[in-house]
FIFIBA-91696 format. One record per residue (C-alpha): residue number from 0; residue in three letters; x, y, z. Coordinates in Angstrom, 3 decimals. Each point is the difference from the previous one (the first is absolute). Layout:
BEGIN
+-----+------+----------+----------+----------+
|  nr | rest |       c1 |       c2 |       c3 |
+-----+------+----------+----------+----------+
| NUM |  ALA |        X |        Y |        Z |
...
+-----+------+----------+----------+----------+
***
This chain:
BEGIN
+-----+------+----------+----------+----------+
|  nr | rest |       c1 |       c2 |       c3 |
+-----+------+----------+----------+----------+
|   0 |  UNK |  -65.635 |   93.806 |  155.505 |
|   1 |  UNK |   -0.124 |    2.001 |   -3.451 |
|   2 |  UNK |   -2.450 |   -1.309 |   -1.937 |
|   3 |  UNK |   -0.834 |    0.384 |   -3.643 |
|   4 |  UNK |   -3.877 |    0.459 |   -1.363 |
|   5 |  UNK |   -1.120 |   -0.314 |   -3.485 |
|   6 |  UNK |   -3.620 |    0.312 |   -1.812 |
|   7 |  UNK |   -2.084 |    0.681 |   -2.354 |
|   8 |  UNK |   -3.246 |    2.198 |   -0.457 |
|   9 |  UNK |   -1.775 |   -2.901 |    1.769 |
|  10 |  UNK |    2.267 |    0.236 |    3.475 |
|  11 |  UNK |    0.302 |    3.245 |    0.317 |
|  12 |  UNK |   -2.482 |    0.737 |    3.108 |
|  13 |  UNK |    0.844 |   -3.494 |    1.369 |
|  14 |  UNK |    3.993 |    0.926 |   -0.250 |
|  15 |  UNK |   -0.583 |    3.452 |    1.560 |
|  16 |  UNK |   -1.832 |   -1.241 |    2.808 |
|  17 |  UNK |    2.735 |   -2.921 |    0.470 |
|  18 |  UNK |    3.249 |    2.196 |   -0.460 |
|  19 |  UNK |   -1.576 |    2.229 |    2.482 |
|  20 |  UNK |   -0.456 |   -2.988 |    2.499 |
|  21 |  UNK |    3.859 |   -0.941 |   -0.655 |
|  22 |  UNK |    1.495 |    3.598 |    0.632 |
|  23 |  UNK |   -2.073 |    0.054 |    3.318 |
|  24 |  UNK |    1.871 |   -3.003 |    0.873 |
|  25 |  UNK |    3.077 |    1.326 |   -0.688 |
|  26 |  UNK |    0.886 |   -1.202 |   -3.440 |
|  27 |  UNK |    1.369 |    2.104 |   -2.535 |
|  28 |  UNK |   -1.961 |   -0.618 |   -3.631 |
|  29 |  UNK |    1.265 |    0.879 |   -2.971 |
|  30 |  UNK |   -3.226 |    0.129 |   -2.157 |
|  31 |  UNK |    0.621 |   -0.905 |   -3.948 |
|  32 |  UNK |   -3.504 |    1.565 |   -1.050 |
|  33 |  UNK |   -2.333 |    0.124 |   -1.378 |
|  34 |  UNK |   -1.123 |    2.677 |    1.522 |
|  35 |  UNK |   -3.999 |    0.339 |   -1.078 |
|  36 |  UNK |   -2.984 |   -2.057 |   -0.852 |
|  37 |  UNK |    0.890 |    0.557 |   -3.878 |
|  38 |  UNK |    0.579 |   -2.436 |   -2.532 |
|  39 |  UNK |    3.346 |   -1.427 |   -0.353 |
|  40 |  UNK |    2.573 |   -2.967 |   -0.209 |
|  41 |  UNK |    0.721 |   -1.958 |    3.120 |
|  42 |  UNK |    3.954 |   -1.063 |   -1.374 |
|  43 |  UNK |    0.790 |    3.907 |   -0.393 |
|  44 |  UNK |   -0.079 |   -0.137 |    3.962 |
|  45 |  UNK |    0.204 |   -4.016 |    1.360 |
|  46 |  UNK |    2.926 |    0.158 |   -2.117 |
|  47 |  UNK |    2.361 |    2.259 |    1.313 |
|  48 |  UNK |   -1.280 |   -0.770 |    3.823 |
|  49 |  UNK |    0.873 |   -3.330 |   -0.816 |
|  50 |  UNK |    3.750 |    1.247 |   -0.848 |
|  51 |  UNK |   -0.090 |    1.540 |    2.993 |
|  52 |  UNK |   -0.427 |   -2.730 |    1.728 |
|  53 |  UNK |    1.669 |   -2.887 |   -1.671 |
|  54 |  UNK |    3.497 |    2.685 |    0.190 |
|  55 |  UNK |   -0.896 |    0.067 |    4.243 |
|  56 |  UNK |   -0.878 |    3.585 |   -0.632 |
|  57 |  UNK |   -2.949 |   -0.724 |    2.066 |
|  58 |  UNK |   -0.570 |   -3.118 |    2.213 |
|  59 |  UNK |   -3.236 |   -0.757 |   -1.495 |
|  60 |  UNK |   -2.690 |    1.551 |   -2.360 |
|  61 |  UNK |   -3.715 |    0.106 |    0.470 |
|  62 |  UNK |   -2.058 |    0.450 |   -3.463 |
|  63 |  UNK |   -3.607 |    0.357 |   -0.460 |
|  64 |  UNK |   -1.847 |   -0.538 |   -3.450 |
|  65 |  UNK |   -3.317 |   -1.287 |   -0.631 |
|  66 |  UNK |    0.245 |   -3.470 |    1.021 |
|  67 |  UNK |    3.784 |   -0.510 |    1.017 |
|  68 |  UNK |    1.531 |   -2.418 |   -2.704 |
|  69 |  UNK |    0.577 |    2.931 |   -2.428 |
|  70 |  UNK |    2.791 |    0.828 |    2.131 |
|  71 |  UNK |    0.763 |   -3.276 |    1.435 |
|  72 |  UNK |    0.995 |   -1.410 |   -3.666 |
|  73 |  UNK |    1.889 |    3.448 |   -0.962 |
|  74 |  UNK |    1.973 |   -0.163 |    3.194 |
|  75 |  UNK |    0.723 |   -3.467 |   -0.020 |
|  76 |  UNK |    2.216 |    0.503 |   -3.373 |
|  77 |  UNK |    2.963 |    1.535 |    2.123 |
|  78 |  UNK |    2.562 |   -2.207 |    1.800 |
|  79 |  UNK |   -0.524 |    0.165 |    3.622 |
|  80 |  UNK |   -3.562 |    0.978 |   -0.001 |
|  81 |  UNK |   -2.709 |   -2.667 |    1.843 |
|  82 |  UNK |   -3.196 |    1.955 |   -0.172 |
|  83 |  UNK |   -3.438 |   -1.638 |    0.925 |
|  84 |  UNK |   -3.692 |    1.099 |   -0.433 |
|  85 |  UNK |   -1.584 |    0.091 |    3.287 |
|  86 |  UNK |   -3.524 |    0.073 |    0.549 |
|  87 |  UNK |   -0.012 |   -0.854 |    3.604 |
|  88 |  UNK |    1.847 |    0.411 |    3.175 |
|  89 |  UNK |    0.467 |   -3.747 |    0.004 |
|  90 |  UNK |    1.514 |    0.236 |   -3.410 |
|  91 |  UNK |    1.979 |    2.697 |    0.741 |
|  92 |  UNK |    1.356 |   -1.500 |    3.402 |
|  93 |  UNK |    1.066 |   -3.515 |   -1.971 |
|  94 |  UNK |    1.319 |    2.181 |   -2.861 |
|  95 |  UNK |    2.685 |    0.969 |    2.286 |
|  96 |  UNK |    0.891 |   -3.032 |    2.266 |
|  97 |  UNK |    0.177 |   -2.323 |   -3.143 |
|  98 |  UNK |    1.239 |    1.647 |   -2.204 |
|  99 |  UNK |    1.095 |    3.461 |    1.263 |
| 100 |  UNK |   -1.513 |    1.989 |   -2.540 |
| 101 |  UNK |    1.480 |    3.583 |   -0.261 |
| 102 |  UNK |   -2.598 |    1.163 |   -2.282 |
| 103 |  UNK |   -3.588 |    0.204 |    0.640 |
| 104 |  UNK |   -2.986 |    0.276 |   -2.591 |
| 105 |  UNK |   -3.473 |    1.635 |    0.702 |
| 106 |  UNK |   -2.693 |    0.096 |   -2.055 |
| 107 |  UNK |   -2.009 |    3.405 |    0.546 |
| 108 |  UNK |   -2.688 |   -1.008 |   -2.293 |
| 109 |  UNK |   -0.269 |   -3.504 |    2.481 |
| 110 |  UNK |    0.745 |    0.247 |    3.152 |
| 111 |  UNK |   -1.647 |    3.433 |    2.222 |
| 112 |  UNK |    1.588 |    2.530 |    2.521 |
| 113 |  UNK |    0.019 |   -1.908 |    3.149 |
| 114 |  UNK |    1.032 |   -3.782 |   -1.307 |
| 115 |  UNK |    2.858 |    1.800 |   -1.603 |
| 116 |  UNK |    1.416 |    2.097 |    3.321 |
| 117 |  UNK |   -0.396 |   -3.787 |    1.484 |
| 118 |  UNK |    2.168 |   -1.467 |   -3.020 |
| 119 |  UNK |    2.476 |    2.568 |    0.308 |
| 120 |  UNK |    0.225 |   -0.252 |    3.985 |
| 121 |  UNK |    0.798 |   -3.477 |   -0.390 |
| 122 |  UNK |    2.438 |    0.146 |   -2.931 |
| 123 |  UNK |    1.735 |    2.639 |    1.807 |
| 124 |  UNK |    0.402 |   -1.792 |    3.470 |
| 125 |  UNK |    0.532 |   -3.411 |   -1.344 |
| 126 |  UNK |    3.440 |   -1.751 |   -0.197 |
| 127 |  UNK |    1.272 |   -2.649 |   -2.118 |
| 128 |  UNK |    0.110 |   -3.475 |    2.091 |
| 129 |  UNK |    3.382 |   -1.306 |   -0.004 |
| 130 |  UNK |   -0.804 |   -3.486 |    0.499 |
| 131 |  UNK |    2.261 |   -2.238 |   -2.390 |
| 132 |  UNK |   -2.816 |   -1.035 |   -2.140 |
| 133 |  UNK |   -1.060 |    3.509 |   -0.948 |
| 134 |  UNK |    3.475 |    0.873 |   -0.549 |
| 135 |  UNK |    0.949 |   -2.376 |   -1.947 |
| 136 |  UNK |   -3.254 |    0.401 |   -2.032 |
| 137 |  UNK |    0.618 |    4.018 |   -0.334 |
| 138 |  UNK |    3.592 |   -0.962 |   -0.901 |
| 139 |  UNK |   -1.122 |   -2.256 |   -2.845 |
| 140 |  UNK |   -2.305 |    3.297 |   -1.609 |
| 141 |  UNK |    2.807 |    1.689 |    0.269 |
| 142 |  UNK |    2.128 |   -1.717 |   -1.904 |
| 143 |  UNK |   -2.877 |   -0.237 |   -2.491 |
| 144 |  UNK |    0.203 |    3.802 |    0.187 |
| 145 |  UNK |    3.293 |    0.270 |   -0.579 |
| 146 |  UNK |    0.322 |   -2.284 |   -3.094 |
| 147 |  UNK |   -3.164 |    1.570 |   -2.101 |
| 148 |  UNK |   -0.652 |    3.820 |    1.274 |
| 149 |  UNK |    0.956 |    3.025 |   -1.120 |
| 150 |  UNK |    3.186 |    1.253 |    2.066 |
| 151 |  UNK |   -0.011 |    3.607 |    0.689 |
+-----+------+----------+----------+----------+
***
């Protein structure tokens, strides 16, 4: 799976350590930066992940900021983007069966080292259910989606 990651100066160390985790499992990352621990603005990279992802350039995206919803709310702007904020596995495994989320949002300032490598296990290994009522319920967001966000 080719994944896109985003941060800011508060993910960095929890991004490396999770894009490291992905390419040992045989992902391919494209990493959007930043790069360091050094001040900057979390839309100069969530954004254009985001793009990546919303034009299937990547399957899904992984961002890290300080507490998650930074990116969560910038992501959520583009048609065909369902990120979450996850803050535990349980979260993160729900996140996907309901409502197949193909964004997920960490908060490096919130949650530590190994509750996140749990979160991203279970994001990564989880499928969407495909029981009617879920579909028809992810169906419904979508056509939210489609009427109000951005299309790229």
């Amino acid at each position: 799976m080719k994944i896109a990651m985003a941060n800011d100066h508060a993910g960095t160390g929890l991004k490396n350590e999770i894009k490291k985790y992905l390419e040992e499992q045989g992902h391919e990352v494209v990493d959007f930066g930043t790069y360091d621990e050094e001040g900057c603005d979390l839309s100069d990279f969530v954004y254009p992940a985001s793009l990546a992802v919303a034009k299937k350039e990547c399957d899904r995206g992984i961002f890290v900021d300080g507490v998650g919803y930074g990116s969560a709310m910038i992501a959520n702007k583009l048609r065909g983007i369902f990120a979450c904020v996850c803050q535990d596995p349980f979260c993160a495994q729900l996140s996907r069966e309901h409502n197949d989320s193909n964004v997920l949002c960490i908060g490096g300032k919130i949650i530590g080292s190994a509750i996140a490598m749990e979160i991203v296990k279970t994001w990564m290994n989880t499928d969407a259910l495909t029981a009617e009522k879920y579909v028809r319920r992810r169906d419904k967001v979508a056509e939210i989606d489609k009427k109000h966000c951005v299309e790229v």
